[in-house]
C-alpha positions as CSV (number, residue, x, y, z in Angstrom):
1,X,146.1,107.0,135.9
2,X,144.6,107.0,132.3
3,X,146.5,110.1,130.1
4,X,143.8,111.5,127.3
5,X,144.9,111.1,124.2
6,X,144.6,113.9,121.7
7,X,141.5,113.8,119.3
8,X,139.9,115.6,116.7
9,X,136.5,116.9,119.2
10,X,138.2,115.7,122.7
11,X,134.9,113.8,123.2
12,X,134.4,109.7,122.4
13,X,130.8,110.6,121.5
14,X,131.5,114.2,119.4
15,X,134.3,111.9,117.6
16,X,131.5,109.0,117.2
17,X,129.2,111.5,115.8
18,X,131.4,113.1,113.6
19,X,132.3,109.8,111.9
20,X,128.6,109.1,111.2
21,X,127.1,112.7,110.1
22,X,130.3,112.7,108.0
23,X,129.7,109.1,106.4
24,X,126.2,110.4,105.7
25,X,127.6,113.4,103.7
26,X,129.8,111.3,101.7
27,X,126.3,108.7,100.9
28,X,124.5,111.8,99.5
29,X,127.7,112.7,97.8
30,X,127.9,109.4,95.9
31,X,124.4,108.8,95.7
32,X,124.4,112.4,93.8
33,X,127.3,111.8,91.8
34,X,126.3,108.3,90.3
35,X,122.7,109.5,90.0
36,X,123.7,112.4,87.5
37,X,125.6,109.3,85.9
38,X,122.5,107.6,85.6
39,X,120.6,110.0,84.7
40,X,122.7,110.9,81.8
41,X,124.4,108.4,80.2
42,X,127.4,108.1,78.1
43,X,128.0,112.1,79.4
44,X,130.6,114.3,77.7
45,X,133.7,115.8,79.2
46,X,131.6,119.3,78.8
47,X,129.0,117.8,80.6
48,X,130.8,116.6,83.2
49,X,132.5,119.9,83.6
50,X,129.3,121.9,83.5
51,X,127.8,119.7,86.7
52,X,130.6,119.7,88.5
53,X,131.3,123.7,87.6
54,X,128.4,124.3,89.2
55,X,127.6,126.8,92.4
56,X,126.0,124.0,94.1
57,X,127.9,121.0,93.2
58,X,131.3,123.8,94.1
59,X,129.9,123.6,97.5
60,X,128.8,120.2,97.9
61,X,132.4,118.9,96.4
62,X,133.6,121.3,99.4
63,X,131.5,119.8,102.0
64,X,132.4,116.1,100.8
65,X,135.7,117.5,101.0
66,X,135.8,118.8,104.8
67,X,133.6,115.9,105.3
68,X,136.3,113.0,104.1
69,X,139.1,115.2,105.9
70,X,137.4,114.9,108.9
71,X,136.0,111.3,108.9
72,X,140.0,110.4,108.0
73,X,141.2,111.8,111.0
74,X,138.6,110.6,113.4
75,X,139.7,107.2,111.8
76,X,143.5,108.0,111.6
77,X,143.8,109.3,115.2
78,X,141.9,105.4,116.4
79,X,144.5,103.3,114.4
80,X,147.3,105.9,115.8
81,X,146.1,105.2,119.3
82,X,145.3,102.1,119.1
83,X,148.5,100.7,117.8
84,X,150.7,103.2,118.7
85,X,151.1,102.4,122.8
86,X,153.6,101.8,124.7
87,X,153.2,98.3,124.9
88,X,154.4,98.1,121.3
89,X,157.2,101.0,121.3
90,X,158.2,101.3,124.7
91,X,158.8,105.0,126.1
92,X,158.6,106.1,122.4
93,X,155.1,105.8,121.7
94,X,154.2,109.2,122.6
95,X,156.9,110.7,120.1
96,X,155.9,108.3,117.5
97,X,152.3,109.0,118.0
98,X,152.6,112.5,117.4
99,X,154.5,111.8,114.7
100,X,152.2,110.2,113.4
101,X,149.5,112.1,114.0
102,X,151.5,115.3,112.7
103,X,152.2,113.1,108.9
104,X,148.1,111.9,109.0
105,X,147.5,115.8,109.6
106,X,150.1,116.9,106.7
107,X,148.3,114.5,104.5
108,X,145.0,115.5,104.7
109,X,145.8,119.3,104.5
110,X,147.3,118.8,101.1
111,X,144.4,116.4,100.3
112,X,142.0,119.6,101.2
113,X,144.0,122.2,99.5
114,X,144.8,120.5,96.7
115,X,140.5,119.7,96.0
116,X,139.8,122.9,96.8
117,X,141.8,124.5,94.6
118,X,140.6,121.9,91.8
119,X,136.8,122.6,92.7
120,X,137.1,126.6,92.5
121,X,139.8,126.9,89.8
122,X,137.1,126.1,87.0
């Protein structure tokens, strides 16, 4: 009997999908970032700070944000499952799955908090 694992969507293809609209996200991101860059070379600190201070680029930072959280755990939770079975840890691997799992998810909730509360401080 095959045990389901625990994943972000509980679906293979909602977690497949997730890690592709999120990768698109983060292109625009870059390609947005890097073409402000270009556009405006040798840009100042106040510059800089008045792009990213921005309503818009507030909520696409956000979005990038959610988006990287997300893609990281679809990608977390494959390694996790991949490499953490039984045939490598014995009748531990569920405990040191989840423990895994629980550090990956501790991670990226600092990672979230602490960019959102850089990104709406300024």
């Amino acid at each position: 009997m095959v045990k389901s694992a625990t994943s972000l969507t509980r679906s293979g293809l909602s977690d497949f999908l997730l890690q592709r609209v999120t990768a698109i996200v983060l292109g625009l991101y870059t390609v947005c970032v890097v073409g402000f860059l270009v556009v405006t070379p040798g840009v100042s600190y106040e510059q800089w700070l008045a792009y990213q201070g921005s309503g818009a680029m507030r909520l696409f930072s956000t979005l990038a944000v959610l988006a990287t959280a997300g893609h990281a755990w679809v990608g977390m939770w494959t390694i996790g499952t991949d490499y953490i079975r039984g045939h490598y840890f014995g009748r531990q691997a569920t405990l040191a799955r989840g423990l895994y799992q629980l550090v990956c998810a501790g991670v990226l909730f600092i990672f979230v908090g602490w960019a959102l509360e850089l990104f709406w401080r300024l």
